[in-house]
C-alpha positions in Angstrom: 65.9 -57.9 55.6 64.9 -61.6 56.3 61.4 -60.4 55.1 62.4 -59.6 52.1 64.9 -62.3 51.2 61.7 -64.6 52.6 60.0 -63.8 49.0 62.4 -65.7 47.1 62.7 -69.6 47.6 65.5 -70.4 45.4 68.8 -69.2 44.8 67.3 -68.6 41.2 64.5 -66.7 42.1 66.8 -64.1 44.5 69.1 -63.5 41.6 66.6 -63.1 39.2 65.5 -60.0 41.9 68.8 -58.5 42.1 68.8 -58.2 38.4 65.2 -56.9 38.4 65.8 -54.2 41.2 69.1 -53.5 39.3 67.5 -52.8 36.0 64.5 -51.0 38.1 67.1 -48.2 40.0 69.4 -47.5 36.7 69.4 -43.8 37.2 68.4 -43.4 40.9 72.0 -41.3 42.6 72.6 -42.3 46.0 71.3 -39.8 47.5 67.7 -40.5 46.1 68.6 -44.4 47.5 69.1 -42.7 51.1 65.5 -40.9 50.7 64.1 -44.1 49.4 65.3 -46.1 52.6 64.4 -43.2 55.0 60.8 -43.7 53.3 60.5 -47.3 54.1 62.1 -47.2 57.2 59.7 -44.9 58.7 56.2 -45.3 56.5 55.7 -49.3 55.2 55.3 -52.4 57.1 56.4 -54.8 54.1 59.2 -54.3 52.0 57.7 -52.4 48.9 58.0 -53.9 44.9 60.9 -52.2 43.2 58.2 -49.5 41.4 56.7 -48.3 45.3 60.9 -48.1 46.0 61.6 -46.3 43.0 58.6 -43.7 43.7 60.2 -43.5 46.9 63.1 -42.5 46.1 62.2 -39.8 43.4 59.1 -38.5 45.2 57.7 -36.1 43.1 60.2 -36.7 40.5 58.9 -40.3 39.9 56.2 -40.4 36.9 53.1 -41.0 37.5 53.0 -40.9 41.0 54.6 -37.8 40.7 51.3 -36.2 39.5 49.2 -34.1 41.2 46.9 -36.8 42.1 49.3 -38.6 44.4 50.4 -35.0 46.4 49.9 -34.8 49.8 47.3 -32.9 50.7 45.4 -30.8 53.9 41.9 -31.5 54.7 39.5 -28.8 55.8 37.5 -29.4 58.4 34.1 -30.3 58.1 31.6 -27.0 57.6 28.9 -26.2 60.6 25.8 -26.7 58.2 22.1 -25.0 59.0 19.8 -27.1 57.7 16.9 -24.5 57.1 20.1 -22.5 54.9 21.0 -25.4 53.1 17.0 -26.5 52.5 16.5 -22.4 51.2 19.4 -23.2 48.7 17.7 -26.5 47.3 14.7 -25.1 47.0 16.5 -22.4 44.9 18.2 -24.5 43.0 15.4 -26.8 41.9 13.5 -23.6 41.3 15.6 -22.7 38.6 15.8 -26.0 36.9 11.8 -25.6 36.3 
């Protein structure tokens, strides 16, 4: 907590946050809140700017980062390549650009 309440160096400042992360949640239920906190608890290092909380807390749900560019995804191992297979294929390939 003391890391984030470190951001703010006047009394000013911090209120101007509460109203700022107020205005930034208006819609989020409580239950999203408890997903949101799981999120940081267990994934960041630093607490997060009210948009990386929100996204947090709506997941997929949350705009933009909702889109399929931000899903998690699997990656495939690297393929075994033969290098006299892969040289047949260029050769082919530049073959037909002639």
């Amino acid at each position: 907590m003391q890391k984030w309440t470190d951001q703010f160096h006047s009394a000013a400042a911090l209120r101007a946050a509460h109203e700022e992360w107020s205005a930034g949640l208006d819609g989020v239920t409580g239950d999203e809140l408890a997903v949101g906190l799981d999120v940081c608890r267990k994934q960041m290092i630093w607490p997060p700017s009210i948009a990386e909380f929100r996204t947090s807390c709506l997941g997929a749900k949350g705009g933009v980062h909702g889109s399929a560019a931000y899903k998690d995804f699997v990656s495939l191992p690297k393929p075994v390549c033969d290098k006299a297979v892969g040289s047949a294929a260029l050769r082919g390939m530049r073959s037909g650009l002639v």
